[in-house]
C-alpha positions as CSV (number, residue, x, y, z in Angstrom):
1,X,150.2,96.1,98.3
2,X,151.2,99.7,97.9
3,X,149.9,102.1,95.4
4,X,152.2,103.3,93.4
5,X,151.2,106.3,91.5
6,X,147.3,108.3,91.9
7,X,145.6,108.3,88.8
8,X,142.4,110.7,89.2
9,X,141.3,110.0,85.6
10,X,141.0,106.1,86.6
11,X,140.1,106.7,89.8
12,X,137.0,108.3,88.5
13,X,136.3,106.0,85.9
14,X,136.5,103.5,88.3
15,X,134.4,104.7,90.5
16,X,131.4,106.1,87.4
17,X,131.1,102.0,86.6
18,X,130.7,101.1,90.6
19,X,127.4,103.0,90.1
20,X,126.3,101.8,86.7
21,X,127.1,98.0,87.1
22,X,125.0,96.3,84.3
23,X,125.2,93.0,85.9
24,X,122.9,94.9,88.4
25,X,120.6,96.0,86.8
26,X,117.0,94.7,85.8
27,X,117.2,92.6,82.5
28,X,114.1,94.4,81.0
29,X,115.3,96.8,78.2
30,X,116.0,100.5,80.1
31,X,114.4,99.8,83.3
32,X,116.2,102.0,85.9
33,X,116.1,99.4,88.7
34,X,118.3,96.9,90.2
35,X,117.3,93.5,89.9
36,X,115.7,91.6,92.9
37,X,114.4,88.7,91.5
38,X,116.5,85.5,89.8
39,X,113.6,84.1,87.8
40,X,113.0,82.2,84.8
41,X,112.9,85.3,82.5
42,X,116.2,86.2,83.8
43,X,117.3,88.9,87.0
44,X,114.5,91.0,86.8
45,X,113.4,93.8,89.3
46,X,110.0,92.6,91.0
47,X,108.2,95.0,88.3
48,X,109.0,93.3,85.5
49,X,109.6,89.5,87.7
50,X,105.8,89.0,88.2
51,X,104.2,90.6,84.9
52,X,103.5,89.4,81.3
53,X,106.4,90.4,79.3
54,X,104.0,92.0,76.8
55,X,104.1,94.6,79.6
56,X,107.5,95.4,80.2
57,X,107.1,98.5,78.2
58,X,104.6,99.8,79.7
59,X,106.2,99.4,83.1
60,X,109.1,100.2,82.3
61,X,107.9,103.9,81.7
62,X,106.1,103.7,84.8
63,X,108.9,103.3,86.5
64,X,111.1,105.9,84.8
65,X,108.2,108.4,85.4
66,X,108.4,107.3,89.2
67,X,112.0,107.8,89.2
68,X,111.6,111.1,87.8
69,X,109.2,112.2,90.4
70,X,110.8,111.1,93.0
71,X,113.9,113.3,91.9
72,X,111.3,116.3,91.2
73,X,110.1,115.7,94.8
74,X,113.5,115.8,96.5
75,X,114.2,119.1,94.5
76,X,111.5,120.9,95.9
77,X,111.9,122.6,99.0
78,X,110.2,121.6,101.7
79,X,107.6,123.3,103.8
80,X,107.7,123.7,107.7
81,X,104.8,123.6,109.6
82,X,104.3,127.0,111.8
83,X,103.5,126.2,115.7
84,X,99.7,126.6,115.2
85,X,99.5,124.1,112.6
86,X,102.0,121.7,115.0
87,X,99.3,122.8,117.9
88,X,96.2,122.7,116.0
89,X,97.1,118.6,115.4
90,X,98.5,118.0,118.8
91,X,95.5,119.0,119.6
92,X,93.3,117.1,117.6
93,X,95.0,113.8,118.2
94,X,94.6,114.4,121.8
95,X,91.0,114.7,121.3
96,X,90.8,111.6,119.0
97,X,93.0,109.4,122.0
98,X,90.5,111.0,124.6
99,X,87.5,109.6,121.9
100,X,89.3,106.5,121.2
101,X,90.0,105.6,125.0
102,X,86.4,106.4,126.7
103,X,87.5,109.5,127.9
């Protein structure tokens, strides 16, 4: 079937609810997770799947803190090691295989 006209407004809108399909998503109120697990308590993510419901607050903020981190942590830049620090552990595991193997 061909398209007949592009429609960038739909197009997007389309493609913001690919990302944020609820159907997806953990059945525990706000969890940021997918689900994983199709249990009695519903599709849950295997936070909430294994944990006493009286809980599910509680890790539910655990997990949006996690989530937060790990977007802090990919923010940050990165630090490269310099060639001494690359040869100063070569080095070591060298002597740890030599110490390991009898030699």
């Amino acid at each position: 079937m061909a398209r007949k006209a592009f429609d960038e407004a739909r197009d997007q809108r389309i493609a913001n609810e690919a990302g944020n399909d609820k159907a997806l998503m953990c059945c525990a109120l706000r969890c940021p997770n997918r689900w994983s697990v199709d249990g009695e308590r519903g599709k849950c993510c295997s936070a909430h799947a294994w944990s006493d419901h009286r809980l599910w607050p509680q890790i539910t903020q655990e997990q949006l803190d996690a989530e937060s981190d790990r977007a802090i942590a990919a923010a940050m830049p990165k630090a490269e090691a310099g060639q001494v620090d690359k040869r100063a552990a070569i080095q070591a595991l060298q002597r740890f295989v030599a110490r390991t193997n009898g030699g």
